[in-house]
C-alpha positions in Angstrom: -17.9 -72.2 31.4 -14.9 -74.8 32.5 -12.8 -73.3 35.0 -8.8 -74.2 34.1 -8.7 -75.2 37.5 -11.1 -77.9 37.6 -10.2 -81.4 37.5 -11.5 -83.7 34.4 -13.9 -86.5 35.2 -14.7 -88.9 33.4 -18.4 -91.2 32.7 -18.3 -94.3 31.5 -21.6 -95.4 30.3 -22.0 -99.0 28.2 -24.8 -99.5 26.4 -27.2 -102.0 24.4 -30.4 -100.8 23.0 -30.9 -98.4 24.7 -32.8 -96.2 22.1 -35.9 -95.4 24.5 -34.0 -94.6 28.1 -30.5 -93.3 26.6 -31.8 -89.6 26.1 -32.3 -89.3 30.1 -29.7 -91.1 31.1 -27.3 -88.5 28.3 -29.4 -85.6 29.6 -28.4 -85.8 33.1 -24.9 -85.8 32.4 -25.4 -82.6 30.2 -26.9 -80.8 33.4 -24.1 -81.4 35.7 -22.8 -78.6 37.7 -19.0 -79.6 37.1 -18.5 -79.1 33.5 -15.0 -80.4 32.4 -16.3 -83.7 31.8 -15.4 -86.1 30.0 -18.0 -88.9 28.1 -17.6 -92.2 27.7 -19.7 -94.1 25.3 -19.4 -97.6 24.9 -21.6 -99.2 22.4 -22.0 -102.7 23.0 -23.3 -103.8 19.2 -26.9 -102.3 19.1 -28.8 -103.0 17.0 -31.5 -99.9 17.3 -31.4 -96.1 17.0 -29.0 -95.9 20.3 -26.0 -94.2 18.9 -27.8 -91.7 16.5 -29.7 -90.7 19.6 -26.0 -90.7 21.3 -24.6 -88.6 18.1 -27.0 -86.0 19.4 -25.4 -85.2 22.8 -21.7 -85.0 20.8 -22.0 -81.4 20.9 -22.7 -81.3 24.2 -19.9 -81.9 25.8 -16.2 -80.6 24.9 -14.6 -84.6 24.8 -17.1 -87.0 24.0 -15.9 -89.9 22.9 -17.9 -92.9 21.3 -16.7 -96.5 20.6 -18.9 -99.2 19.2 -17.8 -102.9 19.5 -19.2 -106.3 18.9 -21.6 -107.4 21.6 -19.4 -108.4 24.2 -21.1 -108.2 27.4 -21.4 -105.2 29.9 -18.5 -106.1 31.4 -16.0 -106.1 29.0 -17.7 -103.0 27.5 -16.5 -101.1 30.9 -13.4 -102.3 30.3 -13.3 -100.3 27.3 -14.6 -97.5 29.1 -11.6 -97.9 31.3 -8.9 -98.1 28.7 -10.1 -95.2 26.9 -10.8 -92.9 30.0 -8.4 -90.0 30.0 -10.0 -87.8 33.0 -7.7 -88.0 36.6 -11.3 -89.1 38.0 -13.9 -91.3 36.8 -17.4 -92.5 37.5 -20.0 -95.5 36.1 -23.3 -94.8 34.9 -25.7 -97.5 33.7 -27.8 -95.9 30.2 -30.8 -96.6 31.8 -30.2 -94.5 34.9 -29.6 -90.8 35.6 -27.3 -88.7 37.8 -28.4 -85.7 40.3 -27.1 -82.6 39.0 -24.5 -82.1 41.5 -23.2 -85.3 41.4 -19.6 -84.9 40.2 -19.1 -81.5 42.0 -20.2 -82.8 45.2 -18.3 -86.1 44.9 -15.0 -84.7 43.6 -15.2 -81.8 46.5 -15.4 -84.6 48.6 -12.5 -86.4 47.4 -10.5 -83.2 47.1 -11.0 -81.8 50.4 -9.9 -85.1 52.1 -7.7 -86.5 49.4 -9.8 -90.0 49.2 -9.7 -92.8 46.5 -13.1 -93.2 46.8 -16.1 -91.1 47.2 -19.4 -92.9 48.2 -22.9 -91.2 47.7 -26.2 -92.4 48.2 -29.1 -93.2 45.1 -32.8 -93.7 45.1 -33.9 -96.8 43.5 -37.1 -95.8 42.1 -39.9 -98.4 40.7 -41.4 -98.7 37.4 -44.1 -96.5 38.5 -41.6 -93.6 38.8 -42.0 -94.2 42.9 -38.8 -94.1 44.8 -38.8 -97.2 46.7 -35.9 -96.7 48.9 -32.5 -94.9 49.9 -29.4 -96.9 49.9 -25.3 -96.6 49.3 -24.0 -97.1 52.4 -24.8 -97.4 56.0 -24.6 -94.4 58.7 -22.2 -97.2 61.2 -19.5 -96.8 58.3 -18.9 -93.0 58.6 -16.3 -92.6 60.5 -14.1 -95.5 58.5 -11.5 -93.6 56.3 -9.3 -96.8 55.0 -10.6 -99.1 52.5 -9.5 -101.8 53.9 -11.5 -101.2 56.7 -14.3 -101.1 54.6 -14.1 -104.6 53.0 -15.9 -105.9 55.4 -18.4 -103.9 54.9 -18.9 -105.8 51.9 -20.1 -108.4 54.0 -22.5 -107.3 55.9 -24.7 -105.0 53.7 -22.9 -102.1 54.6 -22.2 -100.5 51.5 -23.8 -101.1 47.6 -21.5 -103.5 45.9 -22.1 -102.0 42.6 -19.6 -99.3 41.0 -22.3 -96.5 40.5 -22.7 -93.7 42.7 -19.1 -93.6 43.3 -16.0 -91.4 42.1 -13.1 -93.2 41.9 -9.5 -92.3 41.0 -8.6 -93.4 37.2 -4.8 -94.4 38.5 -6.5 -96.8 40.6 -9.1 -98.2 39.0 -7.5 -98.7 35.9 -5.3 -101.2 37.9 -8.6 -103.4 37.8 -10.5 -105.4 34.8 -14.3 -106.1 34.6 -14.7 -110.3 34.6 -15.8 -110.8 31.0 -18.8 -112.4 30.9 -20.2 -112.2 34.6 -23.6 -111.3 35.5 -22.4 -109.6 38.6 -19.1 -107.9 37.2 -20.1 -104.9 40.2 -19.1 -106.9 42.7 -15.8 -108.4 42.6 -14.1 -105.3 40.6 -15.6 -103.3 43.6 -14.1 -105.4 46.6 -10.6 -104.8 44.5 -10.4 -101.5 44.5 -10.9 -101.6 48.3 -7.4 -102.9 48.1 -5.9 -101.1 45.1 -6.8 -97.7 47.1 -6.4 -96.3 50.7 -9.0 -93.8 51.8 -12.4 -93.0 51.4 -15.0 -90.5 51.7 -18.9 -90.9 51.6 -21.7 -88.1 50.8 -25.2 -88.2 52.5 -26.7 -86.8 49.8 -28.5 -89.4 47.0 -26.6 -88.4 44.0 -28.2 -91.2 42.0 -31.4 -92.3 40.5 -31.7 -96.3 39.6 -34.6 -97.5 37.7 -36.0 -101.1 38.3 -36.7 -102.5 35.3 -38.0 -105.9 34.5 -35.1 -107.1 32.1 -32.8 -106.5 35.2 -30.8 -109.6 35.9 -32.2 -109.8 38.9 -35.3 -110.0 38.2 -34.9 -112.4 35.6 -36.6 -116.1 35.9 -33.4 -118.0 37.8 -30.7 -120.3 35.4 -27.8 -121.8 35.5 -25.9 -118.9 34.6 -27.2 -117.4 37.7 -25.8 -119.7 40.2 -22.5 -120.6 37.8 -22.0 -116.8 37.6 -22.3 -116.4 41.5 -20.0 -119.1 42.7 -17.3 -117.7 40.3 -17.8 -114.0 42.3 -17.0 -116.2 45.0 -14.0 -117.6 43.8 -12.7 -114.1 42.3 -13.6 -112.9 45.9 -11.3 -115.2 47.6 -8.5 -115.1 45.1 -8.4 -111.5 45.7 -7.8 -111.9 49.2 -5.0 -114.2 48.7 -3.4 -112.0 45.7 -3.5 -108.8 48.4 -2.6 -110.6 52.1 -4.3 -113.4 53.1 -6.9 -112.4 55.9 -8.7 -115.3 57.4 -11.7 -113.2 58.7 -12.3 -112.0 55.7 -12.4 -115.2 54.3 -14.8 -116.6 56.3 -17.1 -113.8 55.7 -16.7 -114.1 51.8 -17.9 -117.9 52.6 -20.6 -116.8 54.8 -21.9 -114.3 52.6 -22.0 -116.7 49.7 -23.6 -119.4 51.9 -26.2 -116.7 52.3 -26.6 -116.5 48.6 -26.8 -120.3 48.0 -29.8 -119.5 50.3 -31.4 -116.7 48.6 -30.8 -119.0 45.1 -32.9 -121.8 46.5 -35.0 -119.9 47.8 -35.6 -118.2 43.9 -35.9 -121.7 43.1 -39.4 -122.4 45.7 -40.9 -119.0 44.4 -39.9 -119.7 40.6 -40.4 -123.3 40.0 -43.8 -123.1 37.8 -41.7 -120.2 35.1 -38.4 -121.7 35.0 -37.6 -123.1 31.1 -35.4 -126.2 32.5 -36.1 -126.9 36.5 -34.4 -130.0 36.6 -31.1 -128.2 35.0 -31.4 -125.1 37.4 -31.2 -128.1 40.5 -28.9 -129.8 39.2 -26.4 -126.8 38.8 -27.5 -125.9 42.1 -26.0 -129.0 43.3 -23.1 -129.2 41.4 -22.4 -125.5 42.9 -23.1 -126.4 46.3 -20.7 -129.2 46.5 -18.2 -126.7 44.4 -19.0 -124.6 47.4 -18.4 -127.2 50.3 -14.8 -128.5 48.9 -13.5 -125.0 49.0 -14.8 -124.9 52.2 -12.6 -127.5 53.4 -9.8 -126.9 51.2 -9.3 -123.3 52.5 -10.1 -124.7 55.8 -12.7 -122.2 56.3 -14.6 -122.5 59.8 -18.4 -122.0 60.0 -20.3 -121.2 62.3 -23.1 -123.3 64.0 -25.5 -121.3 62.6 -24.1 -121.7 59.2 -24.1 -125.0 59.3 -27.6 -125.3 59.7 -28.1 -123.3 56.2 -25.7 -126.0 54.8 -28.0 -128.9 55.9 -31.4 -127.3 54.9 -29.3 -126.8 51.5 -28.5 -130.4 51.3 -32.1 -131.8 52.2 -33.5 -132.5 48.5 -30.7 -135.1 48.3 -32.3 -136.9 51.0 -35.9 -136.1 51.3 -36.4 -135.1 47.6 -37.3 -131.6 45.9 -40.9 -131.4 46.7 -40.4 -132.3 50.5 -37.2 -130.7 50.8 -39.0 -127.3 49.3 -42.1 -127.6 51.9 -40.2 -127.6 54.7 -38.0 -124.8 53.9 -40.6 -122.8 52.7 -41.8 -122.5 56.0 -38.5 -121.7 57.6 -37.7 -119.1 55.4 -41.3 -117.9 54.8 -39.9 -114.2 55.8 -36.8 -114.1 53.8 -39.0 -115.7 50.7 -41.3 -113.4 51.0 -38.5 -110.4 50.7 -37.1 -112.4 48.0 -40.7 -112.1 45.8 -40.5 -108.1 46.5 -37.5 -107.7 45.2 -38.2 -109.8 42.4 
């Protein structure tokens, strides 16, 4: 029974052949607590049984809506999602993942009773063994932050998940924000916007959320070009979005730490991956072309690192001066720890 009083939520969910996880992910939305909900299907041009399987939840729900469009990417099949979301709230779900059954209640209570523009839960990523791995969302230090602009720099230092799911965020705002077409990692940079596009925020302890690792995952996937090409333009959108809300000079420098960090963990993929990947040679070279990309920002945005960071940037550089193979040895050792987190997580 929908209570006239209760707000409308809305879930976007995008999908591609999906035929074989979409059920769970539909069922879980079905057996929320909150009932006005609204769904929001996005095919993105399957090619397999996913929308009749869809078609089968219709009835389900009271507005259920379902648009199909060429393959486009996941990306720019949430911005659908966004266009065509009419509830005051809305939340993402990935078809391959499910929600806890009080997720939107306890979310939008939590939003409610403090009148946030955010709501951040936890989620359990679970392996494909159906064995929860771990519990993440956000760290217990950030609890007592209430303004979003606080929190962006949080971004930076692991303290909260980067991606858009297990959050409730207000449509007004969010609709104020586009998905980068294209991008591997369109999460991250649509995220760090709405830090500045809203004002307050709430978090749950609760793990509303249950993420599946899957092999397909990007990123698990054997390392390419697109990979690194993909992360330096987070980078850039990261800083532009600085600039377009205040220029902030700390934050910067974080943004350029943080992506230093990632140059890291790329070369790093590079060492563990070298025997599987298609084109090696292409995967360094882009590397290299990023990395310099990387360094003349740097300078133009006269960004200051710090001695430590500097370091990372010269073990970075090495190949072009003691070759690949020596260059790989030598780090390898360095970073044996952080490579062997790297293969875990892969």
């Amino acid at each position: 029974m929908i209570e006239r009083n209760q707000p409308l939520v809305s879930i976007i969910i995008a999908f591609y052949n999906e035929q074989e996880l979409l059920s769970r992910c539909l069922q879980s939305v079905r057996d929320q607590t909150h009932k006005n909900l609204e769904v929001v299907l996005i095919n993105d041009g399957s090619t397999d049984h996913s929308v009749a399987i869809a078609e089968k939840f219709r009835s389900d729900f009271r507005l259920f809506k379902m648009i199909s469009i060429e393959n486009s990417g996941h990306s720019e099949a949430r911005n659908f999602g966004l266009k065509n979301a009419s509830g005051e709230f809305l939340t993402f779900l990935d078809a391959d993942d499910e929600l806890e059954p009080e997720m939107v209640s306890v979310c939008l209570k939590k939003m409610l009773e403090n009148d946030a523009d955010l709501v951040i839960s936890m989620f359990t990523i679970f392996n494909q063994n159906g064995i929860s791995e771990m519990v993440s969302g956000w760290k217990a230090r950030n609890q007592n932050i209430t303004k979003t602009k606080d929190l962006s720099y949080e971004m930076f230092n692991h303290g909260i998940s980067e991606n858009v799911w297990a959050k409730l965020f207000k449509s007004n705002l969010a609709k104020q924000i586009v998905f980068e077409k294209g991008l591997w990692f369109d999460d991250r940079p649509f995220m760090f916007e709405y830090l500045f596009v809203a004002d307050t925020v709430s978090f749950v302890k609760d793990s509303l959320l249950k993420i599946h690792k899957r092999n397909a995952s990007i990123t698990r996937r054997i390392i390419e070009p697109k990979r690194l090409i993909d992360w330096h333009r987070v980078f850039e959108l990261e800083l532009k979005i600085v600039q377009k809300y205040g220029s902030d000079e700390v934050l910067k420098n974080k943004i350029a730490i943080h992506y230093l960090s990632v140059l890291m963990d790329n070369y790093l993929i590079q060492i563990i991956e070298q025997k599987k990947v298609r084109d090696l040679k292409k995967v360094r070279k882009t590397f290299f072309e990023y990395l310099k990309k990387y360094c003349d920002i740097v300078k133009s945005e006269k960004i200051i690192l710090g001695s430590k960071d500097k370091i990372i940037l010269k073990l970075l550089l090495l190949p072009k001066f003691l070759g690949w193979n020596l260059a790989n040895n030598l780090i390898e050792v360095l970073k044996r720890k952080r490579i062997s987190g790297l293969k875990k997580l892969k």
